[in-house]
C-alpha positions as CSV (number, residue, x, y, z in Angstrom):
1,X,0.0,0.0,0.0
2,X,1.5,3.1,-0.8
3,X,2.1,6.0,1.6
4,X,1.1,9.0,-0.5
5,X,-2.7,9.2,-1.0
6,X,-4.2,10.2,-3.9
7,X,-6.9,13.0,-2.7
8,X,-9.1,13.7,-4.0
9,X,-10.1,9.8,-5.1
10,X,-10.9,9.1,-8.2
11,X,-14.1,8.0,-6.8
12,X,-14.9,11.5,-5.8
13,X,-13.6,13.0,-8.9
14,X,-15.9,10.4,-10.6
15,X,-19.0,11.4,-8.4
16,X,-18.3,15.1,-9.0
17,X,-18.0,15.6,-5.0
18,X,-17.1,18.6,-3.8
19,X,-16.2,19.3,0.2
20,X,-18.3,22.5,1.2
21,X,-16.7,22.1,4.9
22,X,-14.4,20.3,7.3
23,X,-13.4,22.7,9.7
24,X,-15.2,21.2,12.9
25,X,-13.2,18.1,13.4
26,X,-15.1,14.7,12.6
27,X,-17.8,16.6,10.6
28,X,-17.7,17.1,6.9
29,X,-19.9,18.5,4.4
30,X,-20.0,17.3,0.8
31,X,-22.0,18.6,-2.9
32,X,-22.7,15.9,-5.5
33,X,-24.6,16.8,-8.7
34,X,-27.5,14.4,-9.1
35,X,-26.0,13.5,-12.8
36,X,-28.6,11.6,-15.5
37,X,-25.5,9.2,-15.7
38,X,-26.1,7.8,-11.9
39,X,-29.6,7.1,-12.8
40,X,-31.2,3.8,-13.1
41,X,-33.3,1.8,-16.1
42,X,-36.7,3.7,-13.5
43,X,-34.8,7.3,-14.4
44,X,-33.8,7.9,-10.7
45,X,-30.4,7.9,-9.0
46,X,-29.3,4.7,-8.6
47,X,-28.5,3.4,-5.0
48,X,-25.1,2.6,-4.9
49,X,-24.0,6.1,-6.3
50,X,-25.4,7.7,-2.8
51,X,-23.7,5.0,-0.3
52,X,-20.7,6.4,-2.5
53,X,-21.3,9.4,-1.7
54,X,-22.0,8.8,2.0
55,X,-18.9,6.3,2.3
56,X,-16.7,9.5,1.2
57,X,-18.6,11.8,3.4
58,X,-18.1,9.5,6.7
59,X,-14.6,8.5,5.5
60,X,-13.6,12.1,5.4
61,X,-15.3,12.9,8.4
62,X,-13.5,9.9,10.1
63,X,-10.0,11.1,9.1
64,X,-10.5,14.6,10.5
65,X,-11.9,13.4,13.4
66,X,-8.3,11.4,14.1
67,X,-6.9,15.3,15.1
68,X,-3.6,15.5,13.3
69,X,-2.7,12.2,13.7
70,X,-2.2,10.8,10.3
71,X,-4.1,7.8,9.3
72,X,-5.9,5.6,6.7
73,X,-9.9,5.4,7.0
74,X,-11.3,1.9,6.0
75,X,-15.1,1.1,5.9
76,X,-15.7,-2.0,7.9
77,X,-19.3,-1.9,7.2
78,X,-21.8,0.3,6.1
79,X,-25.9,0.4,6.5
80,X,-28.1,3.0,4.4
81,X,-31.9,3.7,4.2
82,X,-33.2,5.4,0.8
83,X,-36.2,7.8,2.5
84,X,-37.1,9.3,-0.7
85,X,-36.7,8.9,-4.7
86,X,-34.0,11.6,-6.4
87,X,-34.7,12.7,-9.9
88,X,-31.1,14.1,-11.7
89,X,-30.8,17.3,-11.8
90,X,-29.9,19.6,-8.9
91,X,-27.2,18.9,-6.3
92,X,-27.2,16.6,-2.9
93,X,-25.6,17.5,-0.1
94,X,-24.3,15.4,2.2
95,X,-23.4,15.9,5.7
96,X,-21.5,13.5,7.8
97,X,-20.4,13.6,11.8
98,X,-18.6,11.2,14.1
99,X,-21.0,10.0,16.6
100,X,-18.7,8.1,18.7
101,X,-15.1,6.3,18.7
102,X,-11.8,5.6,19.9
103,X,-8.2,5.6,19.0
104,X,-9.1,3.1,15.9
105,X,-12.2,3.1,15.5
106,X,-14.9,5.6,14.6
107,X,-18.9,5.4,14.2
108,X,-19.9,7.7,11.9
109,X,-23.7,9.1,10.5
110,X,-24.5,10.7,7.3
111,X,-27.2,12.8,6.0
112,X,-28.1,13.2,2.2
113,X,-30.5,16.5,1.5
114,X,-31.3,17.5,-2.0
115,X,-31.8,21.6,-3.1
116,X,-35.0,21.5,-1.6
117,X,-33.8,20.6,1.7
118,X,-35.6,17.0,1.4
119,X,-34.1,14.0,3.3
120,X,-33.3,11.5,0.7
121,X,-31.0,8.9,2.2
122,X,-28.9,8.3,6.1
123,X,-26.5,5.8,6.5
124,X,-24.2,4.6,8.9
125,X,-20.4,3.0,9.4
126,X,-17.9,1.7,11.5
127,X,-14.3,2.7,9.6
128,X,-11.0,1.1,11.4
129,X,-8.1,4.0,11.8
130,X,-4.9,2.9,11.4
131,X,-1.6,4.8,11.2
132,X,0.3,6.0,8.3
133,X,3.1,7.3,7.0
C-alpha cells in the first residue's frame, strides 16, 4: 500500500463531489450533482452512487476526526436507508459527523439532502483508523 494518497479519489472525482466544509473536526460537508449518468433503467439515481457518496462523506469525516494524527480510514461496514426517490438534476448534499469512537475506531452518520432541503437517504459506518506514514 503506498504512503502518498491520492486525494481527491478518483471516486470522488468520478461522483463530482465537492467538500463544502471540514473545519469542525469529525464533521464534513459534501456537494454531489445528481447527474442523468447515476440514474437507473426507473430514471432515478441509482442506489449505490449515494452509499458512495456517503462512504466518502463519513470516510472524510472519520479522518478529520483522528486530530492531526495521520491515518488511513477503512469502511468496515456500512448500512443506508433510501427515505425518498431523487430525480437528476440539482445537487445533494451530504453531511456526515462522528458520533462516537476511539483511538481506531470511529462510528460515523450521514445525511443526504437534495436543493429543496428533502431528506433522501442516512447511512451509517464503523471505519478502522490505522496509522500512516
Amino acid at each position: 500500500m503506498p504512503d502518498r494518497l491520492q486525494v481527491p479519489p478518483n471516486c470522488d472525482l468520478t461522483l463530482g463531489m465537492v467538500c463544502l466544509d471540514k473545519s469542525e473536526p469529525g464533521r464534513t460537508v459534501w456537494r454531489m450533482p445528481a447527474d442523468e449518468r447515476f440514474t437507473n433503467p426507473a430514471g432515478i439515481l441509482q442506489g449505490g452512487f449515494l452509499a458512495a457518496f456517503c462512504d466518502s462523506a463519513m470516510g472524510a469525516a472519520s479522518v478529520t476526526w483522528a486530530r492531526g494524527r495521520k491515518v488511513r480510514s477503512a469502511n468496515a461496514e456500512l448500512k443506508i436507508s433510501f427515505l425518498a426517490p431523487v430525480s437528476p438534476g440539482g445537487n445533494l448534499t451530504c453531511t456526515a459527523q462522528v458520533i462516537s469512537g476511539g483511538g481506531r475506531v470511529a462510528f460515523v452518520e450521514a445525511e443526504v439532502a437534495d436543493d429543496e432541503g428533502r431528506l433522501v437517504a442516512r447511512a451509517s459506518s464503523t471505519y478502522i483508523l490505522a496509522p500512516r506514514g
